[in-house]
FISEPA-53812 format. One record per atom (N, C-alpha, C): residue number from 1; residue in three letters; atom name; x, y, z. Coordinates in steps of 0.001 Angstrom, whole numbers. Layout:
! residues N
r n: NUM	res: Ala	atom: CA	east: X	north: Y	up: Z
...
***
This chain:
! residues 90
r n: 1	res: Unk	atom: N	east: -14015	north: -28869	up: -12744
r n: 1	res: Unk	atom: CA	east: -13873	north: -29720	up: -11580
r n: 1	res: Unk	atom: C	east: -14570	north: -31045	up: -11853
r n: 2	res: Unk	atom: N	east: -13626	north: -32451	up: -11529
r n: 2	res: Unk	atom: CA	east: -14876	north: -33380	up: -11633
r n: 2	res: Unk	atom: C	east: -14288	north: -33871	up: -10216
r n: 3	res: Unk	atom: N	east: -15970	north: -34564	up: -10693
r n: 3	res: Unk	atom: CA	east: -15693	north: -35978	up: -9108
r n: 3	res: Unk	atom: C	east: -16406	north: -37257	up: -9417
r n: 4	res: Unk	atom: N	east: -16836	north: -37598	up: -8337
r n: 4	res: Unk	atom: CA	east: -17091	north: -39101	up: -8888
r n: 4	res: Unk	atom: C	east: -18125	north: -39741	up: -7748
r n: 5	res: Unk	atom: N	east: -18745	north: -40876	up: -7598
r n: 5	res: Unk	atom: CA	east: -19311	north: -41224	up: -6485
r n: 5	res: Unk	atom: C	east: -18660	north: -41783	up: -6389
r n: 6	res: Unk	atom: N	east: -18798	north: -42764	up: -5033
r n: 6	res: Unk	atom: CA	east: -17861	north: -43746	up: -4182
r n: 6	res: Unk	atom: C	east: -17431	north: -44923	up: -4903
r n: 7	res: Unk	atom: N	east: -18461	north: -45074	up: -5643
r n: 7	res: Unk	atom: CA	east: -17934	north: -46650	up: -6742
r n: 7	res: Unk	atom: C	east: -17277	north: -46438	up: -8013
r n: 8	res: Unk	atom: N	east: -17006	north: -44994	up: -8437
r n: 8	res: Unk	atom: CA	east: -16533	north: -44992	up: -9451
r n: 8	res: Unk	atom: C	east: -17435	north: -44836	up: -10725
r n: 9	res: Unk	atom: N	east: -18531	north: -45477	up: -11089
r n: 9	res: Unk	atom: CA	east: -19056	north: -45265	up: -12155
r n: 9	res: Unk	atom: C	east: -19839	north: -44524	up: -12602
r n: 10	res: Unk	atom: N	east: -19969	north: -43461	up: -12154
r n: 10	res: Unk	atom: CA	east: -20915	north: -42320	up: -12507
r n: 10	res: Unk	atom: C	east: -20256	north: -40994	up: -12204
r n: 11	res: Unk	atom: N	east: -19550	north: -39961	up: -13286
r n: 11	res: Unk	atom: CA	east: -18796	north: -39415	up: -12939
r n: 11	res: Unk	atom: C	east: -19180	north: -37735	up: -13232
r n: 12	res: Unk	atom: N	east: -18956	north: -36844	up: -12962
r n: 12	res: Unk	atom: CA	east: -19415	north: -35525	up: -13031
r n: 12	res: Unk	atom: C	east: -18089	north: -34220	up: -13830
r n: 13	res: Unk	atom: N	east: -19066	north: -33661	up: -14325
r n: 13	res: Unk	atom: CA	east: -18144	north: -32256	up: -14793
r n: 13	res: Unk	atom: C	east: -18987	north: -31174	up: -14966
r n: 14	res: Unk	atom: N	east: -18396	north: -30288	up: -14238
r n: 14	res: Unk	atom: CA	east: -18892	north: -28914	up: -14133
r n: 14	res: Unk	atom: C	east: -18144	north: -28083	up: -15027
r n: 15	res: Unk	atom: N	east: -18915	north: -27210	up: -15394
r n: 15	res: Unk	atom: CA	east: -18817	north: -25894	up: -16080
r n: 15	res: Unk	atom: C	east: -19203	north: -24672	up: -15386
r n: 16	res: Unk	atom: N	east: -18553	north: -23576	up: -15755
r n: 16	res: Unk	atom: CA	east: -19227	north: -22173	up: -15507
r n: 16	res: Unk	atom: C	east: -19614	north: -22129	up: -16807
r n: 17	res: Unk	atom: N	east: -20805	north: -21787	up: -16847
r n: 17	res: Unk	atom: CA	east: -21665	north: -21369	up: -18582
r n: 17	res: Unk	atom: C	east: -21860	north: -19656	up: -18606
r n: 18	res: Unk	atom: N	east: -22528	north: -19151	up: -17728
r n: 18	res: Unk	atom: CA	east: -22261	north: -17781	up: -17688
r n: 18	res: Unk	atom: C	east: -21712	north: -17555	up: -15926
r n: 19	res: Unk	atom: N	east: -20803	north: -16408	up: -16125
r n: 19	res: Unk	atom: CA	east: -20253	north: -15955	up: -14731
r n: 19	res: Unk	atom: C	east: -20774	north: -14093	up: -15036
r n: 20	res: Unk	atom: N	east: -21484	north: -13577	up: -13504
r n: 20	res: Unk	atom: CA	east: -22018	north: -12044	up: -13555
r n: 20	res: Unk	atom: C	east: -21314	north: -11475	up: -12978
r n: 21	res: Unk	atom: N	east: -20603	north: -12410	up: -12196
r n: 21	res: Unk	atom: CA	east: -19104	north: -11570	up: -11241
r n: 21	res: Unk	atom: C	east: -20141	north: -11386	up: -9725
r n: 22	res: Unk	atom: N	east: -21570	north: -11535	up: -9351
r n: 22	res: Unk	atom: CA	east: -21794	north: -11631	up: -8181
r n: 22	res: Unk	atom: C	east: -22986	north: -13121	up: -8243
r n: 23	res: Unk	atom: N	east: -22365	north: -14152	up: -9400
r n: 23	res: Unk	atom: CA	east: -23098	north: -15481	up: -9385
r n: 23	res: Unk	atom: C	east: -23178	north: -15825	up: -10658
r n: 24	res: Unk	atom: N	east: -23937	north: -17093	up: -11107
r n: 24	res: Unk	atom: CA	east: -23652	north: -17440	up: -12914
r n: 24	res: Unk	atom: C	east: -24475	north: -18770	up: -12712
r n: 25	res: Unk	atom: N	east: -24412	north: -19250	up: -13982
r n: 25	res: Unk	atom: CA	east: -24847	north: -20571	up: -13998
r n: 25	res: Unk	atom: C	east: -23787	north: -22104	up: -14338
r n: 26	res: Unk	atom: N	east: -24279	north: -22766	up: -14113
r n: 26	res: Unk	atom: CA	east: -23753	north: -23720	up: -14165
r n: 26	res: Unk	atom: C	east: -24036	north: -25169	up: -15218
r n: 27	res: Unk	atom: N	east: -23099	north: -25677	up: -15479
r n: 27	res: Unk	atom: CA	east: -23674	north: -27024	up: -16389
r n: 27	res: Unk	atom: C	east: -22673	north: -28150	up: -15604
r n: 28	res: Unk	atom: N	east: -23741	north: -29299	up: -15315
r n: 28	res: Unk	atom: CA	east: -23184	north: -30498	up: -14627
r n: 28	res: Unk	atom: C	east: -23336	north: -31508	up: -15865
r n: 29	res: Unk	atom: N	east: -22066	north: -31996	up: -16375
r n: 29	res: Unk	atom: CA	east: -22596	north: -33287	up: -16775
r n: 29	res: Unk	atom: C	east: -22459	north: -34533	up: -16000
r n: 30	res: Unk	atom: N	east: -23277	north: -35064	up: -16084
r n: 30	res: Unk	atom: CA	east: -23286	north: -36347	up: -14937
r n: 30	res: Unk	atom: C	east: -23336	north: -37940	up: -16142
r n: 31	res: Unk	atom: N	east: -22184	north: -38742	up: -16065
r n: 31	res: Unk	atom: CA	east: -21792	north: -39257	up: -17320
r n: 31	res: Unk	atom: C	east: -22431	north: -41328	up: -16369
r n: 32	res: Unk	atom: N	east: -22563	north: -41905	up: -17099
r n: 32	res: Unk	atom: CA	east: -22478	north: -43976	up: -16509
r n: 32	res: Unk	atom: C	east: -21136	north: -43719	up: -17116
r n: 33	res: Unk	atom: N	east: -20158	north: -43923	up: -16588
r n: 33	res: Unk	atom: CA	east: -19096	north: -45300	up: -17117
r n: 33	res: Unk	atom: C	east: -18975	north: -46474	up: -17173
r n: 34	res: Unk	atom: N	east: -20252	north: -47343	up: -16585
r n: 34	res: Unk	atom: CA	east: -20808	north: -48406	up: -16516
r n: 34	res: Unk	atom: C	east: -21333	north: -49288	up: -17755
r n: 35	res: Unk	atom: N	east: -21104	north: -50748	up: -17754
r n: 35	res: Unk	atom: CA	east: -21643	north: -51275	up: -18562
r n: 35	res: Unk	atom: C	east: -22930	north: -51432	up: -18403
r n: 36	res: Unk	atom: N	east: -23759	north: -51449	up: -17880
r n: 36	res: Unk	atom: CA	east: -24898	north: -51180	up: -17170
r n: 36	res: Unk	atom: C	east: -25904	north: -50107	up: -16732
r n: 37	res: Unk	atom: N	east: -27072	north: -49841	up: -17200
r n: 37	res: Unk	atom: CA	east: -28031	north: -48485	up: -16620
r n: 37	res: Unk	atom: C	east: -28144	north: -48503	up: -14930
r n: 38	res: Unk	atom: N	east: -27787	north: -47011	up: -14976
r n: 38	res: Unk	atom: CA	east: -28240	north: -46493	up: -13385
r n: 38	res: Unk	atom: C	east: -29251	north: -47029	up: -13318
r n: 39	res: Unk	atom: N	east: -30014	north: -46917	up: -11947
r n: 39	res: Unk	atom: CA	east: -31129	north: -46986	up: -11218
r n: 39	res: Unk	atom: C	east: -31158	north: -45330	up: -10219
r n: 40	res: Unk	atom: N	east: -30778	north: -44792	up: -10498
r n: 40	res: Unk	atom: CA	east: -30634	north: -43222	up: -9195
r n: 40	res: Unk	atom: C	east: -29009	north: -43315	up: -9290
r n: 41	res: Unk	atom: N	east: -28940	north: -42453	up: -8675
r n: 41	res: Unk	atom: CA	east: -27236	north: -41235	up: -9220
r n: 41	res: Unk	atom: C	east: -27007	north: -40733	up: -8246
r n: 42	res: Unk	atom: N	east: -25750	north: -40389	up: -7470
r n: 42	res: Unk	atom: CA	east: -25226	north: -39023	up: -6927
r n: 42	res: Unk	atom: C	east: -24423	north: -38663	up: -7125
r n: 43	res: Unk	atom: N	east: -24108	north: -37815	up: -7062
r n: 43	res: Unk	atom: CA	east: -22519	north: -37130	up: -7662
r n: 43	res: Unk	atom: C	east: -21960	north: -35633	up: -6400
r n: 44	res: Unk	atom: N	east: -20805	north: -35063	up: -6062
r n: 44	res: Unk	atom: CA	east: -20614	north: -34675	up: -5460
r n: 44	res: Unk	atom: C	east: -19487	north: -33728	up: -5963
r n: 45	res: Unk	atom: N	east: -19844	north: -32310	up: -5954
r n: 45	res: Unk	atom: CA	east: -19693	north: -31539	up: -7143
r n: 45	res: Unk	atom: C	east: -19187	north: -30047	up: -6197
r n: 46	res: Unk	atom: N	east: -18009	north: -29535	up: -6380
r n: 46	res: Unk	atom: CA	east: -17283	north: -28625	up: -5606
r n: 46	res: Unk	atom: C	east: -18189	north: -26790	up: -6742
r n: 47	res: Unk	atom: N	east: -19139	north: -26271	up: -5581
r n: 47	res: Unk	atom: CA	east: -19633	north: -25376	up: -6113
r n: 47	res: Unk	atom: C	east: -19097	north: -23882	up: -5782
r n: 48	res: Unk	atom: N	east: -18697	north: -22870	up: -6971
r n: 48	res: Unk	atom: CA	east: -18525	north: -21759	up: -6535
r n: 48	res: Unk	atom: C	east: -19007	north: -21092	up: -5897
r n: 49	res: Unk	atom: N	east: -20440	north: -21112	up: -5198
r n: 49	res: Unk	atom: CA	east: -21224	north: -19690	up: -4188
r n: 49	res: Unk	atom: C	east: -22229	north: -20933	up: -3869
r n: 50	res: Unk	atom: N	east: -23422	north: -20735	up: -3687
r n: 50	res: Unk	atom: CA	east: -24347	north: -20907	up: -3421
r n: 50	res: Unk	atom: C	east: -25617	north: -21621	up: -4251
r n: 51	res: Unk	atom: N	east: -26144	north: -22378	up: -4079
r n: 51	res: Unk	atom: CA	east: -27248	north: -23098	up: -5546
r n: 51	res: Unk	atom: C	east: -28234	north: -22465	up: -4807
r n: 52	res: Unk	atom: N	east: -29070	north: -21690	up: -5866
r n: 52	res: Unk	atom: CA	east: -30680	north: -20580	up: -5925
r n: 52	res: Unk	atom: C	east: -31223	north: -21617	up: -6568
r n: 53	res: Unk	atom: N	east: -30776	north: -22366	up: -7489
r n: 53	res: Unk	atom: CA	east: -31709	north: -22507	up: -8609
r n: 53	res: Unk	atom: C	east: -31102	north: -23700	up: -9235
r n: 54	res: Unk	atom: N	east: -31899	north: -25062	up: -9806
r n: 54	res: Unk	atom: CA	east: -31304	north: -26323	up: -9572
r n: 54	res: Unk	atom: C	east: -32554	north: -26717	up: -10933
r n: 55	res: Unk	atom: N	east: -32078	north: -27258	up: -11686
r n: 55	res: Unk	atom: CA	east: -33041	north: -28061	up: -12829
r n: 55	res: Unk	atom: C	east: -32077	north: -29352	up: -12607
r n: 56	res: Unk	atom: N	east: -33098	north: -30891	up: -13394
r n: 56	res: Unk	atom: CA	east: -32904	north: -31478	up: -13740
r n: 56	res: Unk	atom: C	east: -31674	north: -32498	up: -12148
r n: 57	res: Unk	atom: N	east: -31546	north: -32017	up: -11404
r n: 57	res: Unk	atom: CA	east: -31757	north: -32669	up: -10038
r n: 57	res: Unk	atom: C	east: -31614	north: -32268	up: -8956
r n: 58	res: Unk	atom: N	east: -31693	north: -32896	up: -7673
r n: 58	res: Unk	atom: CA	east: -31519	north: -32242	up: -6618
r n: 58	res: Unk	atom: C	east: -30466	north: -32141	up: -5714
r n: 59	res: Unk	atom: N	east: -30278	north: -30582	up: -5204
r n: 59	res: Unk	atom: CA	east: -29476	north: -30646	up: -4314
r n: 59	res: Unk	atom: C	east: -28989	north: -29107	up: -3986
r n: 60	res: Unk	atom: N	east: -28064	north: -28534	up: -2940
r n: 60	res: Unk	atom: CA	east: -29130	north: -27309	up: -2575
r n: 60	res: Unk	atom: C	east: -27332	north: -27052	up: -1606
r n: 61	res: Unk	atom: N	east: -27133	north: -26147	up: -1159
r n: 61	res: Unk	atom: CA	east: -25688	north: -25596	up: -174
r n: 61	res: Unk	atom: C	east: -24740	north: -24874	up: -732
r n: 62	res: Unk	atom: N	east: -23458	north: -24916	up: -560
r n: 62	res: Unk	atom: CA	east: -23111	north: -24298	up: -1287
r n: 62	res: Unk	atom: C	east: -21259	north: -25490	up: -1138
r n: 63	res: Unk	atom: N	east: -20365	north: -24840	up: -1827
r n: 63	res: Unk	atom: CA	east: -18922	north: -25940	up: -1869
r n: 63	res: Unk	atom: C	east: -18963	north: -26968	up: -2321
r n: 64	res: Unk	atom: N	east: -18846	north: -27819	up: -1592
r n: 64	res: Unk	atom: CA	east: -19107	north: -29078	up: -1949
r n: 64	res: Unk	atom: C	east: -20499	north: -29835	up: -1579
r n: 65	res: Unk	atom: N	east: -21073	north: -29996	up: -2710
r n: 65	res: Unk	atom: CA	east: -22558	north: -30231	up: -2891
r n: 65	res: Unk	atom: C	east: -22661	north: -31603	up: -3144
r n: 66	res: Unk	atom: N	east: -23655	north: -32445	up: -2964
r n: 66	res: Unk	atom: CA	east: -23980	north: -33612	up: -3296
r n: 66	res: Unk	atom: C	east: -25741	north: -33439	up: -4390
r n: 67	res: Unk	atom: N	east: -25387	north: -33833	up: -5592
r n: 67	res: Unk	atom: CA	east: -26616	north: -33641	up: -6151
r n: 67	res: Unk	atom: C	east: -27388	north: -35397	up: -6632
r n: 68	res: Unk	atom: N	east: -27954	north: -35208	up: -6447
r n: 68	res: Unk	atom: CA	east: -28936	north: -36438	up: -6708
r n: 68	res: Unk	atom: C	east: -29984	north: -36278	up: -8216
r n: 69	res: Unk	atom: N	east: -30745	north: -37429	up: -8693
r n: 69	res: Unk	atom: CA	east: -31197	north: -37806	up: -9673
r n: 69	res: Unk	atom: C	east: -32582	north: -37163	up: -9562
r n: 70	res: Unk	atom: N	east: -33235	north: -36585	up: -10386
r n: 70	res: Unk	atom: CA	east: -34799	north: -36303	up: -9754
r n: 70	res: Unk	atom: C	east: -35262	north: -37770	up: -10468
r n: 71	res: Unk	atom: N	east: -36767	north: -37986	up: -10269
r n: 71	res: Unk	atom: CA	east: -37527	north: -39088	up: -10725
r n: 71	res: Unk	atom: C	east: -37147	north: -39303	up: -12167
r n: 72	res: Unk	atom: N	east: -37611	north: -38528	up: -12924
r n: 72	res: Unk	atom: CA	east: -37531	north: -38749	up: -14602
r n: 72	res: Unk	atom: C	east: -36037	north: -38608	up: -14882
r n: 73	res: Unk	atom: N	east: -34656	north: -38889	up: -14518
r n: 73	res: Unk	atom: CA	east: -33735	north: -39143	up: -14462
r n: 73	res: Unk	atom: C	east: -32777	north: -40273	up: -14222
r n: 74	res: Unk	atom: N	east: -33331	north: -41181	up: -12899
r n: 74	res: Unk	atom: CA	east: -32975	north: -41680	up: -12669
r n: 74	res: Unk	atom: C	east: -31759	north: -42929	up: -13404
r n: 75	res: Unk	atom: N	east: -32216	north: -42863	up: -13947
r n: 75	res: Unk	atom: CA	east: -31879	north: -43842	up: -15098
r n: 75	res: Unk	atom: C	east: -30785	north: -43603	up: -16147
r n: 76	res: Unk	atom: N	east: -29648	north: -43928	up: -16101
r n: 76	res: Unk	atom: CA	east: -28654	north: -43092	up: -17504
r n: 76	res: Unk	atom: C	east: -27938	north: -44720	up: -18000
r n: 77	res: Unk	atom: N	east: -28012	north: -44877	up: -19217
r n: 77	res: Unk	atom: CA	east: -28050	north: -46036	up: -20082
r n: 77	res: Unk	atom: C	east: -26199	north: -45843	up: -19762
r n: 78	res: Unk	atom: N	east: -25502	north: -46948	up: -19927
r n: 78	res: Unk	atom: CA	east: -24255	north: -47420	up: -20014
r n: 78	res: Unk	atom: C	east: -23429	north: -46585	up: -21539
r n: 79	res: Unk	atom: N	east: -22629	north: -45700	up: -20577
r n: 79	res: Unk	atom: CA	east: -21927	north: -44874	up: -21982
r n: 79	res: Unk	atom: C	east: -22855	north: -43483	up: -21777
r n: 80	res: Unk	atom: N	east: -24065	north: -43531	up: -20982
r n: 80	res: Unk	atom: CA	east: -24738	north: -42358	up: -21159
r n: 80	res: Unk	atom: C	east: -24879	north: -41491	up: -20673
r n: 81	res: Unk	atom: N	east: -25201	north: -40241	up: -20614
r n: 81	res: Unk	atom: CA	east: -25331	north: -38658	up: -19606
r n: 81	res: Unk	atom: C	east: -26164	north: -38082	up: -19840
r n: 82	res: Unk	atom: N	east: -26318	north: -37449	up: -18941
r n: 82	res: Unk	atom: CA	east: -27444	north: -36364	up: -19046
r n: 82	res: Unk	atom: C	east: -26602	north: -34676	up: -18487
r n: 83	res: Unk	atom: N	east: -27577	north: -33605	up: -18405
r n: 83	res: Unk	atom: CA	east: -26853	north: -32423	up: -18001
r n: 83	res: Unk	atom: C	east: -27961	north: -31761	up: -16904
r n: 84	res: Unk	atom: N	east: -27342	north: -31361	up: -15938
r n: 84	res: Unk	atom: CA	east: -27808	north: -30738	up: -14630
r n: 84	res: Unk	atom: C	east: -27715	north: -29306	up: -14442
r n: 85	res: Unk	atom: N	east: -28480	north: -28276	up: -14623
r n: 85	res: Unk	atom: CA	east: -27787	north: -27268	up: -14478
r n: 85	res: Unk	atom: C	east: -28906	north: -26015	up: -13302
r n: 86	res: Unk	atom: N	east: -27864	north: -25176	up: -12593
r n: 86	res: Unk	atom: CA	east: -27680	north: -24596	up: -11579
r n: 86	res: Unk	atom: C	east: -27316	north: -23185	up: -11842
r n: 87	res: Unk	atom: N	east: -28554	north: -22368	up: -11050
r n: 87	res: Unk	atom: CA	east: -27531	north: -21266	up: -10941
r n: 87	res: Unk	atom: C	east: -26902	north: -20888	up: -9215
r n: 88	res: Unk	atom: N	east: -26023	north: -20028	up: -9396
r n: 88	res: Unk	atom: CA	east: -25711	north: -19766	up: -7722
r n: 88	res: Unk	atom: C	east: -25241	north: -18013	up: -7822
r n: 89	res: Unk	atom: N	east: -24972	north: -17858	up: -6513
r n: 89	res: Unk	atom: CA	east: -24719	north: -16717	up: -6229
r n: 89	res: Unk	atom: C	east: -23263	north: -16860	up: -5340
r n: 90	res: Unk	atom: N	east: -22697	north: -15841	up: -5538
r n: 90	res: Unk	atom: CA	east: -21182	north: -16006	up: -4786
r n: 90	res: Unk	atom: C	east: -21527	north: -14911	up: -2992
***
């Protein structure tokens, strides 16, 4: 699944990395398509069950989730990504 924020330049892709059949984890990549470094990020990311468990940024519900940048993130260089990853429960 991807998505995107409202302006377009910061764009997302999810993975299932492991699935247990009652929850799994997850890998977000959260990409700049920008010529330009972020300053803070959101991305809005269609989740299978529920987020328990959240590294590398924030954000917490379950479906359609909005995840945000933690502090030491904020920032993703032009061309650059980082990876977010989650576990949930169905």
């Amino acid at each position: 699944t991807n998505s995107s924020n409202p302006t377009g330049t910061v764009t997302s892709a999810i993975t299932v990395v492991n699935d247990w059949g009652t929850g799994g984890q997850l890998s977000i990549i959260v990409t700049n398509n920008s010529t330009s470094a972020t300053n803070g990020w959101s991305v809005t990311v269609n989740i299978p069950g529920t987020i328990t468990n959240i590294w590398g940024g924030i954000g917490s519900g379950n479906g359609s989730v909005t995840i945000s940048n933690e502090s030491y993130n904020a920032v993703i260089p032009a061309g650059g990504s980082i990876e977010v990853g989650a576990i949930y429960t169905k």
